[in-house]
N, C-alpha and C positions, 0 to 999 in steps of 0.2 A: 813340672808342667801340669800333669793330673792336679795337683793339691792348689795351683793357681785356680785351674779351670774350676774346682768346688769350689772356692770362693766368689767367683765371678759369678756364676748360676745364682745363688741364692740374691744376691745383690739387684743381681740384674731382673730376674722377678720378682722383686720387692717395686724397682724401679718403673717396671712396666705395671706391677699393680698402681700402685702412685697415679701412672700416667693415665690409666683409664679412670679411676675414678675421679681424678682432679678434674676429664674432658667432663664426663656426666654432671660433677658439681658446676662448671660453667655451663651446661644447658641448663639446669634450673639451681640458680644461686640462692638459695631459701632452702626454709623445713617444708615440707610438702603435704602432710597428711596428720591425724590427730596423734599421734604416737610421737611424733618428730616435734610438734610444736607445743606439745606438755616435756619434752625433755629441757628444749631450750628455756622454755620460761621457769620454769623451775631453776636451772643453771641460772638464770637473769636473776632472780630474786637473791638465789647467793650470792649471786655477784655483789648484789647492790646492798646487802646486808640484814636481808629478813628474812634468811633463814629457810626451814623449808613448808613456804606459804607461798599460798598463790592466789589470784583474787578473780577467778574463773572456775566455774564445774562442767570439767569436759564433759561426766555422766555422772547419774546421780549415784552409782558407785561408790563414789569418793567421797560420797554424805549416807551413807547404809542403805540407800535405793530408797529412798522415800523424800519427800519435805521433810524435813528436818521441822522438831518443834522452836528452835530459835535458828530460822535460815538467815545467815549472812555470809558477808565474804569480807576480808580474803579468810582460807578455809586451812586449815595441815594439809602438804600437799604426800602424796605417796600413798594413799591409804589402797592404791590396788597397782601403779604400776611401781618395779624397783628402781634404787636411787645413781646404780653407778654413770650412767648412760646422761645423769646430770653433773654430776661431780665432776667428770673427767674433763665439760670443758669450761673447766674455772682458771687451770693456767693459764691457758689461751685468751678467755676474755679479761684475766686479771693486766695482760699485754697488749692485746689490739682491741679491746673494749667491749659491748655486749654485741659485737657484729653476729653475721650470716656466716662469713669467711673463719672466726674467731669459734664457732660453733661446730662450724663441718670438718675440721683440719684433726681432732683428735683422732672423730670417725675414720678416716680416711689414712691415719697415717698408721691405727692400730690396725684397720680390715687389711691393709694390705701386707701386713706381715703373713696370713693367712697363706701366701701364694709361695712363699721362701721355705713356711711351715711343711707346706706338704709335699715340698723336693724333699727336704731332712727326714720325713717320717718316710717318705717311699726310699731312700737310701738307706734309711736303716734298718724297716723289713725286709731289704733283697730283691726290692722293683729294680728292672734294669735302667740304666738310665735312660732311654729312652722314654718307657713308661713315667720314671722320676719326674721328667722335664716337663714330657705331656701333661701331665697332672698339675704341677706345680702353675704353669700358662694356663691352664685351663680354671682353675683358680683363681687366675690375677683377672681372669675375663669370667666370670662366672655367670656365663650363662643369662638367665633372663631377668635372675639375681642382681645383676650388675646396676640396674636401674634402682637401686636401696642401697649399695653399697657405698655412697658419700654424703645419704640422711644422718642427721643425728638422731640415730636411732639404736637400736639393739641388736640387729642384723650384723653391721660388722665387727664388733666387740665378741659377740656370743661366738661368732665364727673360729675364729682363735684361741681362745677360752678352750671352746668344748672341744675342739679338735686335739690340743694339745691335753686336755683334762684324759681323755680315750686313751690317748697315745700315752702317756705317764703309765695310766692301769694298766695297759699290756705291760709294758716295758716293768712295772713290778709284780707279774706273772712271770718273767723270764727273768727271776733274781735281783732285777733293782732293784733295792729295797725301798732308798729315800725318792726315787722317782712314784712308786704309789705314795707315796708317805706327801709328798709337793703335789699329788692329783688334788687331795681334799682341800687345799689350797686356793687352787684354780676351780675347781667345784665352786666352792664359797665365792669367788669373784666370777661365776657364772650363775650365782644366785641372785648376788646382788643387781646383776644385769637383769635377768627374769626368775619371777615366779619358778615356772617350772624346769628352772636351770637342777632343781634337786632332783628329778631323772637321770644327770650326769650322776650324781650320787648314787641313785639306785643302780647304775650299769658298775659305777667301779667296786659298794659293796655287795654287787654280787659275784664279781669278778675276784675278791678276797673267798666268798663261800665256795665258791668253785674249786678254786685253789684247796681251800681244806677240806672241801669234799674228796680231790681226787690225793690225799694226803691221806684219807681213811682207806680210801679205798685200796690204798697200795699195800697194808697191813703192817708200815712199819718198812719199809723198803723203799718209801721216799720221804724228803724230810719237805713242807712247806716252802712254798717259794718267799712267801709274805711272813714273816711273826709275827705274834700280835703285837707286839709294841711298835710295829710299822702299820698298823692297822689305828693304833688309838693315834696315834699321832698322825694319818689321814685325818681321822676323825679331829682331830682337837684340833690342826688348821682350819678347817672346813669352818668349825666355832667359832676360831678368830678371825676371819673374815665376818661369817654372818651374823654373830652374838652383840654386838652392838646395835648393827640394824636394827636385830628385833627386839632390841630392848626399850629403844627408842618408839616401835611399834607399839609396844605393850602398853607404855608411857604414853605416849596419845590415844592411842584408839582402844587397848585393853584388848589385843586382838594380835599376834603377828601375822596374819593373811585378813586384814581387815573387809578387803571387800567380798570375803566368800562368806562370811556370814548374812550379808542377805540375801543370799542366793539367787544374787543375779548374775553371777558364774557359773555357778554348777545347777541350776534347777530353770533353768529360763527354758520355753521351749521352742520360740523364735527368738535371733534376734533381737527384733523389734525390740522384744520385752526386755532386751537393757535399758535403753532410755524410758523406758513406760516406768511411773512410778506409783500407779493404780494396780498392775498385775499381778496376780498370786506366784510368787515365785516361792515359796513354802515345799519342804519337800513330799508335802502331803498332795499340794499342787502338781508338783510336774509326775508325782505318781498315776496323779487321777487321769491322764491323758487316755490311760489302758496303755495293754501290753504290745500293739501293733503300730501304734503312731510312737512308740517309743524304741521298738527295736528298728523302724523304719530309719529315726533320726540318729541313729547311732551309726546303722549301716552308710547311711550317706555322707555321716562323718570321716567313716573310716574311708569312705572313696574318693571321698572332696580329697582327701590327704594325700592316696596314691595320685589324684591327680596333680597335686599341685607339684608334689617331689618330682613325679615324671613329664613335666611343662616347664616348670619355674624354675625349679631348683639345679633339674638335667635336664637336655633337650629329650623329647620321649623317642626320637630313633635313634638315643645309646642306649636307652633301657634295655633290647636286649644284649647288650657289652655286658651291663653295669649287675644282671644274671650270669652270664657265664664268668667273669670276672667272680661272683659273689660264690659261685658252685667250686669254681677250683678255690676259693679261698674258704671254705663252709667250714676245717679244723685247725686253721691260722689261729694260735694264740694270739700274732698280733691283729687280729679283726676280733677277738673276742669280744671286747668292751663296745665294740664299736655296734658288732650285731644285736646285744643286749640291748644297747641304747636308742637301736631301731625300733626292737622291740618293742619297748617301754612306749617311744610317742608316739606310735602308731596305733597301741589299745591305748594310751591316755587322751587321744585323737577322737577316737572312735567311744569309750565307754563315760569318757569325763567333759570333757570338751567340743564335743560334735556340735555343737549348735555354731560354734566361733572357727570352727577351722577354718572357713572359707574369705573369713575376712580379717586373715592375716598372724591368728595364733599360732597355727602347725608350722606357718614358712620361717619365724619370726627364730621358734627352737630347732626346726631339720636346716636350718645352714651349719650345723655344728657336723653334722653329716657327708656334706660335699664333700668335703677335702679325701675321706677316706673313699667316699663312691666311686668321684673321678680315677681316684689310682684301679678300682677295680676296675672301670669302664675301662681304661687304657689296656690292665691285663687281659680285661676280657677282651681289646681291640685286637691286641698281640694274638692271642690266643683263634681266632677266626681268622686273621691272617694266613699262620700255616695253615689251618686245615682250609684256604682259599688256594693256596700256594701247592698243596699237596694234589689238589683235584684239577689244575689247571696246567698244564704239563709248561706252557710259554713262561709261566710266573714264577719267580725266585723267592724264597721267604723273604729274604731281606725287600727286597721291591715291593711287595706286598705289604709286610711289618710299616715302610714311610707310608705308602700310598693310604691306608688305614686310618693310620695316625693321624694323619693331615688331613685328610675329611672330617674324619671327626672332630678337631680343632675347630676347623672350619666350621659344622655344625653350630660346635658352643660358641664362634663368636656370630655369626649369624641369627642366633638366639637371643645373645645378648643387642644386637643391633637393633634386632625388629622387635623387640620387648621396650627397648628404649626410646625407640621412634614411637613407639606407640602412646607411652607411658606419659613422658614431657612434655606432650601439648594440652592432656589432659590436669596436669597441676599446673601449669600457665596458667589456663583458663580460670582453674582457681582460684588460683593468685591473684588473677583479674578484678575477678569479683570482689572479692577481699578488699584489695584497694580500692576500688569502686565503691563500696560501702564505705571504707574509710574517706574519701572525699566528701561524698555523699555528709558522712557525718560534720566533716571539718566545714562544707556550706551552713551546717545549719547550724555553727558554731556552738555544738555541742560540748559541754566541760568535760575535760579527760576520765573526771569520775561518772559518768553519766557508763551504766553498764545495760549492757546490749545480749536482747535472747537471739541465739541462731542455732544453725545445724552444730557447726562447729567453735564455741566460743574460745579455744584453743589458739584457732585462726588468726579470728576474730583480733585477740589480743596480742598477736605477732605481728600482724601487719597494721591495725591502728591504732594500738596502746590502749584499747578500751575491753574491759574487763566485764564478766559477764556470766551466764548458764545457757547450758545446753536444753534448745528446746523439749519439752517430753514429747514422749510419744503415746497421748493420750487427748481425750476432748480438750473443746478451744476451752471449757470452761476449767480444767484442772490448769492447761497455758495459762488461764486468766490469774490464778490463784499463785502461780507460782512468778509472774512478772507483778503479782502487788506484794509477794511475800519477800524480794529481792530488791523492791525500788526498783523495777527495769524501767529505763527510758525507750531503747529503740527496740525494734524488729527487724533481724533480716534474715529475708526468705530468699533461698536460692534451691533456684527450678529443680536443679540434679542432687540437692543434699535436704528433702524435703519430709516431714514425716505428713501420715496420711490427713491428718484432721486441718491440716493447713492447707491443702490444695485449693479448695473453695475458697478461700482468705488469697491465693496467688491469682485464682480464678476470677477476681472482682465479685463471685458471688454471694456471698460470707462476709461481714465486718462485724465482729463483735463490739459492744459501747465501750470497752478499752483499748479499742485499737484505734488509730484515724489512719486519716484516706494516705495512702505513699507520697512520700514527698520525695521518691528518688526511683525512678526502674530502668533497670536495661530490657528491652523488648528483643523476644526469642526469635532464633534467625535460624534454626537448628532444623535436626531433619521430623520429619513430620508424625511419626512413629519411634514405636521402644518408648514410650514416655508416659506417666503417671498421670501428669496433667494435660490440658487441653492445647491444643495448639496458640491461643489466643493469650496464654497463661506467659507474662514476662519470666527472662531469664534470671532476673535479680528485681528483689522489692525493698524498700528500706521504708520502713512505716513508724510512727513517732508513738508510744505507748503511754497511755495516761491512768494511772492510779493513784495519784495524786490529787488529791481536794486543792479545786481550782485549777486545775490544769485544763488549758484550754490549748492546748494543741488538736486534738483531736476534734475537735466542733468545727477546724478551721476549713472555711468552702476552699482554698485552695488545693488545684489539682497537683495532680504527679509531673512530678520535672523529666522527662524523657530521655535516657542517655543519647549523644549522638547528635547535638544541634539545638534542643530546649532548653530556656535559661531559668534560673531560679537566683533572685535577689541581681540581675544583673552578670551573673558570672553561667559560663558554659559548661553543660554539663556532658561530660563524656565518660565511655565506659572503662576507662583508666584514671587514675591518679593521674596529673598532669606532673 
């Protein structure tokens, strides 16, 4: 019966993970945001045979932060994010074709292992089952997480990865040997997922130094848990995982972390200044800031991070659980790796990465976290229980122990609810636009190579096959330089993904002599306030760009086709694809 019942639990939270992220993938059936829609097209180009190119620059990044002195496209795709999160969905579309469906099913069928993952890990540190289950469901609905969790993205791959990467290092702390020996393994395919998947690495070898520290320290009266020959052969998977990647980096770019060499990763000192491709991003540059606007941005980094882990990642009234849970676990060997790995991206949040935490780097590597928080949030649930039970003379611990547990459930899926509601009508609205530019283009029966500057040309080339760069964020005259140095035909301006030297250009006030008048707008309906630009400032502009000798579009007195009932060539234009 018992050995039925473990079977049936892990299954059955595999199953309900499944079923929540399959509902979220039918609220929005697409990739949603820049990270999601450089994976898939990347996968697309595999698909279709060319390798890994791509014929968009989501940021100039992926060209060394600058105009390139021979800029074109299509460009080596990879040179700042990792490649697994495209690979993995080539079966899928090598079966059901370059779909949306074909995309998001790898996603979705590996995050939800995640939730089976951390019933087996809390069963085999000694959570009771209770806590096991709590955790494990708490998992399958993560929170506010939940809304990323059927992207094609790196969210739920990394989630599994690292969890299980943690879980391995304890477990060859406590004598497995070939279980550290299989972490450097899954390290290396949480490298490939991201960048700073090599922090798993840093938790597990230090999780090895520990070990032989406390091997000295015993004087000969304990023998290591790890040898080394468990230790190189960590290391040597770790290699055969990542060792080709970089080799192929090397081979393209002359670089294995290509895009930190212009230091528009590590030296920017606003955002902004990723897209800017005029900024001193030098580390002579982000020095000169001084000593006070620099420790200022570090600290806010490290704050932006506790916030988003105690918002996003857990709801912030288990945080104090997710403390006392973390206080009676503070000499668990099996939290070791896990606590070190907190460690780690929480100062690489704060002293390396602060400028990006807030827009999505810190959440991207603390889902590798969850799994081990929730068991402690649950321990810590248990744990206030009795001592609620002990001060209330009517309350039984057992009574207390469910009534605990169940709230706080209830917390993470009411998190995961209202984070969802929230989240999904704002990438519709995207979407929207998106394909509204794409019609837009398809009236004006633009040729499929005709490539398009926007916020997001990622988007851009998901939703209307049209290929393209990412506006900079810098004067309209460097924009000018960089849509004649590309052949850009179109422009599209959208109100909520705008950089600043374009506002006056959304404004009607601004036309520079390469741009002409809109030949496409959605008019803003939105609330009157929180906004960059003026009230008067449409929601979407689609403007025709001429660099071209003889190009006479732009000279054309023809006004803007108005979404919503204005015709252009006879056909209606609306703020949807039809």
């Amino acid at each position: 019966m018992l050995r039925s019942r473990a079977v049936r639990i892990p299954f059955g939270l595999f199953a309900l993970a499944l079923l929540v992220r399959g509902l979220v993938f039918g609220l929005h059936p697409d990739a949603a945001y820049p990270d999601s829609y450089y994976y898939v097209e990347v996968a697309r180009a595999l698909q279709a045979g060319h390798g890994f190119n791509i014929d968009f620059i989501w940021s100039f990044v992926d060209v060394g932060g600058r105009i390139p002195a021979h800029p074109m496209l299509p460009i080596p795709s990879n040179a700042h994010w990792m490649p697994l999160a495209a690979i993995l969905q080539l079966p899928t579309m090598w079966l059901l074709g370059p779909t949306a469906l074909a995309s998001a099913i790898p996603f979705i069928v590996i995050g939800s292992l995640a939730a089976p993952l951390t019933w087996l890990l809390a069963r085999e540190i000694g959570c009771s089952s209770r806590v096991a289950l709590a955790a494990g469901i708490a998992v399958a609905v993560p929170a506010a997480a939940t809304l990323f969790m059927a992207q094609p993205d790196t969210l739920s791959i990394f989630q599994p990865l690292g969890t299980a990467a943690l879980w391995l290092a304890a477990r060859g702390l406590r004598g497995k040997r070939w279980s550290f020996a299989l972490a450097g393994l899954l390290v290396g395919l949480a490298t490939l997922t991201r960048n700073d998947g090599v922090l798993l690495g840093g938790a597990v070898g230090l999780a090895f130094c520990w070990d032989r520290w406390r091997t000295w320290r015993s004087k000969g009266t304990r023998h290591p848990a790890i040898p080394w020959r468990y230790a190189v052969a960590c290391f040597g998977l770790f290699l055969l995982a990542v060792g080709p990647w970089y080799l192929r980096q090397l081979a393209v770019f002359g670089s294995i972390s290509p895009s930190s060499t212009s230091g528009r990763i590590l030296f920017i000192q606003t955002y902004e200044q990723l897209d800017s491709v005029t900024s001193d991003t030098s580390l002579s540059g982000f020095l000169s800031q001084g000593i006070g606007p620099l420790l200022q941005s570090r600290v806010l980094g490290l704050v932006s991070a506790l916030q988003i882990y105690f918002v996003i990642a857990i709801p912030i009234v288990l945080a104090p659980f997710a403390l006392i849970g973390g206080w009676a676990r503070r000499r668990s060997v099996d939290f070791g790796p896990f606590f070190v790995y907190a460690i780690l991206l929480f100062a690489a949040s704060g002293l390396l990465f602060a400028v990006h935490v807030p827009y999505g780097t810190f959440l991207h590597s603390a889902v590798a976290m969850v799994p081990f928080t929730f068991i402690l949030v649950f321990e810590g649930t248990v744990i206030a229980a009795r001592w609620a039970a002990r001060h209330r003379p009517t309350w039984t611990e057992d009574g207390a122990t469910r009534l605990f547990l169940v709230s706080a459930l209830a917390a993470v899926a009411i998190n995961a609810a209202a984070f969802t509601a929230m989240g999904i009508p704002s990438w519709n609205a995207d979407r929207d636009n998106m394909l509204a530019a794409g019609y837009a283009l398809d009236l004006a029966a633009a040729p499929a190579s005709d490539l398009v500057l926007s916020a997001d040309p990622g988007g851009i080339e998901y939703f209307t096959g049209h290929g393209g760069v990412v506006t900079p964020n810098d004067s309209l005259e460097v924009i000018g330089e960089v849509a004649a140095d590309y052949d850009i035909r179109w422009l599209v301006i959208e109100r909520a993904h705008i950089v600043t030297p374009l506002i006056p250009v959304l404004e009607g006030q601004v036309r520079p002599v390469w741009l002409g008048a809109p030949m496409y707008v959605i008019p803003y309906t939105g609330p009157r306030s929180g906004d960059a630009a003026s009230d008067n400032a449409p929601t979407l502009a689609v403007y025709p760009v001429c660099t071209r000798p003889g190009d006479t579009r732009c000279g054309s007195p023809t006004g803007p086709a108005i979404a919503g009932g204005a015709t252009l060539g006879g056909a209606t234009l609306g703020g949807r694809a039809p």
